[in-house]
BAFI-3210 file (N, C-alpha, C; in Angstrom, 3 decimals, decimal comma, padded with zeros to 6 digits):
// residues 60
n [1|2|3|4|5|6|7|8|9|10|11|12|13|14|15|16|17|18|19|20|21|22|23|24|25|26|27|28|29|30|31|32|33|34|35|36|37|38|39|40|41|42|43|44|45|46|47|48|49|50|51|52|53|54|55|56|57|58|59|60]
n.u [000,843|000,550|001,644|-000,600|000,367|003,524|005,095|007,245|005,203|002,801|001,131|-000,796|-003,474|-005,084|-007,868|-010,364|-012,114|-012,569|-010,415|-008,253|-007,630|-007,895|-005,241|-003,710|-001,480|-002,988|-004,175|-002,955|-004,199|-005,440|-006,861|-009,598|-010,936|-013,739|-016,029|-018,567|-020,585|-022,207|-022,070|-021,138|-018,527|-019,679|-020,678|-019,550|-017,605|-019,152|-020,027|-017,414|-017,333|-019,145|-018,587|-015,686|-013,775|-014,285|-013,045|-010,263|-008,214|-007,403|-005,471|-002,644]
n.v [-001,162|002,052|005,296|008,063|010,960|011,532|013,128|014,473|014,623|013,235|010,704|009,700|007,810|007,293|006,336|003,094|002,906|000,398|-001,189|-000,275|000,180|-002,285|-003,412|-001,325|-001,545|-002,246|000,861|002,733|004,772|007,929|009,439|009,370|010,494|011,011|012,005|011,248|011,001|013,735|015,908|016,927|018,201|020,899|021,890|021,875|023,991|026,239|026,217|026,392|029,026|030,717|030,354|030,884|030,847|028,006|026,500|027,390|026,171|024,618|026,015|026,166]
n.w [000,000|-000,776|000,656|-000,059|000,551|002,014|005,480|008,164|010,026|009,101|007,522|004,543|003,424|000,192|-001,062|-000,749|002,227|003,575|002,469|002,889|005,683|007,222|006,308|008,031|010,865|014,196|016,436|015,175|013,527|013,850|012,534|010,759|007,251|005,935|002,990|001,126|-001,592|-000,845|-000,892|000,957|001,491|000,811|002,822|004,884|004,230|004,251|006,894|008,086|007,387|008,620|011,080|012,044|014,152|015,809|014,321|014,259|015,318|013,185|011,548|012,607]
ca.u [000,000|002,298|001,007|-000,555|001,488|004,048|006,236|007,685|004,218|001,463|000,885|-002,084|-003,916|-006,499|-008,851|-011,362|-011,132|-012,662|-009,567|-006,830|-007,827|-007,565|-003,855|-002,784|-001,267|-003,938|-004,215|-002,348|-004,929|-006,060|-008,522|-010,597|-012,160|-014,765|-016,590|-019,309|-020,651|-023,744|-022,145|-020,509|-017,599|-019,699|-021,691|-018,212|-017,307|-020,424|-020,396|-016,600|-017,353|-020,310|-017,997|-014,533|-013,469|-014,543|-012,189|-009,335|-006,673|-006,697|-004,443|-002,046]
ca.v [000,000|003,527|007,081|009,452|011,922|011,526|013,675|013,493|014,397|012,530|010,004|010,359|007,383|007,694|004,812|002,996|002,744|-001,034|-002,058|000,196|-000,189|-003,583|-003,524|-000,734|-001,626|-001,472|001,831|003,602|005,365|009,041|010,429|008,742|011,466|010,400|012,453|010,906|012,025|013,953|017,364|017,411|019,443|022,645|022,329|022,447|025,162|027,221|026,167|027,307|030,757|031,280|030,616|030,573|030,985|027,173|025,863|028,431|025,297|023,689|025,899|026,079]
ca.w [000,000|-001,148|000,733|-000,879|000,536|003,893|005,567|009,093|010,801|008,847|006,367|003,930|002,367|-000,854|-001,256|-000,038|003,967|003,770|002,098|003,466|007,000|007,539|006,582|008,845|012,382|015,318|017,329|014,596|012,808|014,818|011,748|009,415|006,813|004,693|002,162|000,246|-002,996|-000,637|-001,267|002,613|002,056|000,755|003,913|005,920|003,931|004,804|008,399|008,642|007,196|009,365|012,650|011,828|015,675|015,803|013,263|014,520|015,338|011,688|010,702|012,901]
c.u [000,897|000,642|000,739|000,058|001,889|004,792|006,591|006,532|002,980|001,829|-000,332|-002,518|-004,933|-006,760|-009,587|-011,285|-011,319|-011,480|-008,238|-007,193|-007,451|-005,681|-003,304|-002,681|-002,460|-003,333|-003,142|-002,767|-005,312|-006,874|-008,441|-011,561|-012,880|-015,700|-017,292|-020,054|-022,018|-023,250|-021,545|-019,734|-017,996|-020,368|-020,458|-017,985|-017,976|-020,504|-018,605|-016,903|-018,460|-019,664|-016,599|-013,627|-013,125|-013,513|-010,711|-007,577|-006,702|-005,791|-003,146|-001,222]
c.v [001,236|004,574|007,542|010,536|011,774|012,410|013,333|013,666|013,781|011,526|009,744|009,027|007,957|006,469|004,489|002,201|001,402|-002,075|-001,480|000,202|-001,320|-003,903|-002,524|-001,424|-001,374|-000,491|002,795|004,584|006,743|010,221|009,693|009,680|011,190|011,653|011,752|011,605|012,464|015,394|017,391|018,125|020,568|023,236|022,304|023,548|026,401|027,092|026,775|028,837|031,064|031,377|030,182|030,484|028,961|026,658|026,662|027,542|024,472|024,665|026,052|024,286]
c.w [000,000|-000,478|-000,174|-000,803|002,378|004,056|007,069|009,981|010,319|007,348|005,902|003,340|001,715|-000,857|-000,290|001,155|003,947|003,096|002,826|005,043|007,494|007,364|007,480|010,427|013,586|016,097|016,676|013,685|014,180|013,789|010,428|008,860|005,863|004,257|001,007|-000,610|-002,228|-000,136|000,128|002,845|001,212|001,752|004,792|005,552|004,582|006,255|008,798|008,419|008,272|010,850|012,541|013,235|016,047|015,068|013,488|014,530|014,515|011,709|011,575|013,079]
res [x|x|x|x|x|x|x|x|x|x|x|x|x|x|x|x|x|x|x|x|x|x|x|x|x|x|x|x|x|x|x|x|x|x|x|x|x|x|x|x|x|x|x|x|x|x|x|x|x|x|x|x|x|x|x|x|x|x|x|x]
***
């Protein structure tokens, strides 16, 4: 299984979690993000702009 993208604080898979899950190590996973085709990240979008305070430690 190759990263989608690593560096020395994260490693990124793409694909689908029911297959790349099962090969990773237990208790080594700390975020699973799923986006299904039901439009979810323009309703994040809209819910960060409306309270950006809330979302303040992504970018750091």
């Amino acid at each position: 299984m190759k990263p989608y993208f690593q560096d020395d604080w994260v490693t990124i898979y793409h694909g689908d979690c029911r297959e790349i899950l099962p090969q990773l190590p237990d208790n080594s996973v700390d975020l699973v993000l799923t986006d299904p085709p039901w439009f979810i990240s323009q309703e994040v979008v809209i819910h960060r702009s409306m309270n950006p305070k809330k979302y303040k430690y992504v970018g750091k």
